[in-house]
N, C-alpha and C positions, 0 to 999 in steps of 0.2 A: 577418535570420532568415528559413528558407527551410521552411515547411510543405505536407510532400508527401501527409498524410493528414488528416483530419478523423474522429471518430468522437463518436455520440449517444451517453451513458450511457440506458439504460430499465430501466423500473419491472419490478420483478421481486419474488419474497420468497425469503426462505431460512431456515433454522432453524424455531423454532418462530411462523413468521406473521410473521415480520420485514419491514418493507416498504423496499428497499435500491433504488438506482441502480446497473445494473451496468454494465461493458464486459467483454466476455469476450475472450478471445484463445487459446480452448484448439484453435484450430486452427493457431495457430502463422504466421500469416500477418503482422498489423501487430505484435504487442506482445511477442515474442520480445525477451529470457528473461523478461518477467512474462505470467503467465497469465491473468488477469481483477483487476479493479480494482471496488469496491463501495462506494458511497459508504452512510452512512446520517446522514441527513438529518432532522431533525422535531423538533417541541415536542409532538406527541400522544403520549403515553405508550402510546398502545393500538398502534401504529406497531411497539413495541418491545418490549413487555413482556415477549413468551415470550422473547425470548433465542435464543441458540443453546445448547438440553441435550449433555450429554456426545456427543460424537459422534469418529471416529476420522481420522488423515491419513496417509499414506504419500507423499513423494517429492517433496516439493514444501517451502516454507516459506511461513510467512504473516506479515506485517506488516502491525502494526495501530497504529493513530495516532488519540489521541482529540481531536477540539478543543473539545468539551463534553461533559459528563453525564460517563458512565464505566460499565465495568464491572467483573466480579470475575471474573478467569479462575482456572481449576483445572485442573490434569492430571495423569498419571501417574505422574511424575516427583516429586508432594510438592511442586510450583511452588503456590501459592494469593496472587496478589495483585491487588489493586484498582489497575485502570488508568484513572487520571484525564486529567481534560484537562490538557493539553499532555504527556502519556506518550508513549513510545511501548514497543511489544513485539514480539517476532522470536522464530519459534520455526522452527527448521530440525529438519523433522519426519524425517526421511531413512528409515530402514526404520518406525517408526510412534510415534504420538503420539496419545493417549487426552484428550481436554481437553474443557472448557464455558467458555461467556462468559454471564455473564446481567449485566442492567440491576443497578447497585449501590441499593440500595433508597433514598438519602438521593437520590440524580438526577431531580429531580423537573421542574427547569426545562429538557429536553429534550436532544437527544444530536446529535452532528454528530462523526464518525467514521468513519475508512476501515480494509476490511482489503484488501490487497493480495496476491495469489499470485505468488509468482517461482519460477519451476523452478530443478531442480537436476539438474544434468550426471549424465549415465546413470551415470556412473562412482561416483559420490559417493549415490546413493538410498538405497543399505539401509545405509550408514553411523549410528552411536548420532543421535540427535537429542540437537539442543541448544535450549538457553531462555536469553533473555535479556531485560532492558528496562532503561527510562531511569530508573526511581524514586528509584532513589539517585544518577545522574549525570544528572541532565535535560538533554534535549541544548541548546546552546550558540544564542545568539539572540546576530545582530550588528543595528543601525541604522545606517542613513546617513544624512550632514545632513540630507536631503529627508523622512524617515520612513520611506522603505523599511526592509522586515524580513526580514532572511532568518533561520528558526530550521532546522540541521544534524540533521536527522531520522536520517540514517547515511550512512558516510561523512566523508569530510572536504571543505570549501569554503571556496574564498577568493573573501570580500566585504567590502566597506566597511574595506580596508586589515586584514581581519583573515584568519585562518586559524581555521575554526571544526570542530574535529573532535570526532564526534560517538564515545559508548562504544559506537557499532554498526558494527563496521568489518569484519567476516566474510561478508557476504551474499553467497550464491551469485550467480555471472556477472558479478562487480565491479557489485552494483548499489548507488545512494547513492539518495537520497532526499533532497528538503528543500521546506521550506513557504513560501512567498514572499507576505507582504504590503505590498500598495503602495496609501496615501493616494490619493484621487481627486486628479487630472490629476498623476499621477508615471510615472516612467520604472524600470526596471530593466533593468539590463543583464550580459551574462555573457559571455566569450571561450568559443569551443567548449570541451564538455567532451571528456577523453580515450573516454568508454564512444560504440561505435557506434549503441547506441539510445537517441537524449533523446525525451524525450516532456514534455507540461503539460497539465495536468488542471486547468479552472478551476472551485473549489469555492464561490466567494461571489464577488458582484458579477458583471464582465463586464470583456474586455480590448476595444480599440480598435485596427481595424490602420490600417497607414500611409495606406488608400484610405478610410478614417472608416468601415468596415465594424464591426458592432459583435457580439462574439463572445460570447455565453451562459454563464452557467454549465451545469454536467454538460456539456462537451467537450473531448474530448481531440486536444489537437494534436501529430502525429506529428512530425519534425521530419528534416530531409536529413541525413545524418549528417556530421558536421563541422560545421554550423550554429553560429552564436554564435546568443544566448536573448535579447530584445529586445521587452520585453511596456511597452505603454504601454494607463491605464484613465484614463477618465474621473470615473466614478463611483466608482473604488475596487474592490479585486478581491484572491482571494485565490488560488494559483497553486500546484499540487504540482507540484515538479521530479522528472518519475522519470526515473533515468538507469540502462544497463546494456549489458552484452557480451554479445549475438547468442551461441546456444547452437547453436542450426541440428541441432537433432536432433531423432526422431518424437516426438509426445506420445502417448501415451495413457490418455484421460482416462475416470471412471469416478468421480464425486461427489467424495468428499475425497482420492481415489485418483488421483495421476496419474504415470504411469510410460513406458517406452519403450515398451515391446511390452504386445501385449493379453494375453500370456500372464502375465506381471507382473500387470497387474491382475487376474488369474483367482487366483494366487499371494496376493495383498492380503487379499480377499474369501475365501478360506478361511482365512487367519491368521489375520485378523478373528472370523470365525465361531467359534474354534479357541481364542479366549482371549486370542492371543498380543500382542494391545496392551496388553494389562491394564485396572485399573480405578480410579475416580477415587475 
């Protein structure tokens, strides 16, 4: 496994006081086709409380993966459901998407959750938005003799002699997703994937490389592309696989608003203004 970048998640807030770990990438530089990556992290309730109130997106998608607590999203579209741990939700906002996430009131014993931004191809923005999640098809968890776990967040993967394909298989840039947990002193391993951009985000524990260096959580390891995936922990560790096809086109970004050109965004923010997301 051959790691050509390194990146800090930091403390940042969003929504209403939300206290998040982010990586941004809205300049298009390492994380092309995802846009920024948000962990949220905590057992303080006061961390989380406000939530994210109705607010609007244009041109982008978001994936969101709970692995504790939960919330209750709502949008535009009549969507209203409770996304718990082990959920996931994908909403390919394209021309626009009116929605809220707040804290589910019964989540008392803390949250540990990511949402994730992946663009979508200049061509495809102002297309209907679509909604989806795993509620009624939770995605598919395989183990290996050793205890490794991989659960198929979107996409499809083969592990543990299995083929685990997940009900999220549309995401813009061919991107898949999956959540990787490995018992302390275990191995995982994976042949390259086909998408040009892998990346791993370590969200619990810490990974071990081959020079006994020892790797943190909230870090994201960029990866050569072609690379096979080859994470060994000591302690035990838990590992986001994001995988995706390079879109190599302008961003431009502007809050929930991210589009090609600035004059799009200019276009967004009178829509907006104008009614034309609708309301929750």
């Amino acid at each position: 496994m051959k790691v050509i970048k390194q990146l800090s998640a930091h403390a940042t807030q969003d929504g209403d006081g939300v206290n998040i770990s982010r990586i941004p990438g809205f300049d298009g530089k390492h994380l092309d086709p995802f846009l920024m990556i948000d962990e949220l992290k905590s057992d303080n309730k006061n961390d989380y409380i406000g939530g994210f109130p109705a607010h609007p997106h244009r041109g982008m998608e978001t994936f969101t993966y709970i692995i504790k607590g939960g919330f209750e999203h709502r949008d535009q579209m009549g969507n209203k459901k409770a996304i718990k741990a082990g959920d996931v939700q994908w909403m390919s906002t394209g021309k626009g998407v009116m929605h809220s996430e707040m804290p589910l009131a019964d989540a008392n014993e803390g949250l540990h959750g990511f949402q994730i931004w992946i663009n979508m191809p200049s061509a495809e923005k102002m297309r209907a938005p679509i909604y989806q999640d795993t509620t009624a098809h939770p995605a598919p968890v395989a183990t290996n003799d050793n205890g490794v776990t991989l659960k198929a967040l979107a996409g499809t993967w083969q592990f543990a002699d299995q083929a685990l394909t997940s009900s999220l298989q549309t995401l813009a840039a061919n991107a898949a997703l999956a959540d990787v947990t490995l018992p302390a002193g275990q191995r995982f391993e994976l042949p390259p994937l086909s998408q040009q951009k892998v990346m791993l985000y370590i969200h619990t524990g810490s990974l071990t490389t081959q020079a006994g260096n020892v790797i943190a959580a909230k870090q994201l390891l960029i990866l050569e592309p072609g690379s096979d995936i080859d994470l060994y922990t000591e302690q035990g560790a838990g590992v986001l696989i994001l995988a995706g096809d390079e879109l190599q086109q302008p961003i431009a970004h502007m809050g929930p608003f991210v589009m090609t050109t600035e004059a799009e965004i200019q276009q967004a923010i009178r829509d907006y203004q104008n009614g034309e997301f609708g309301n929750i």
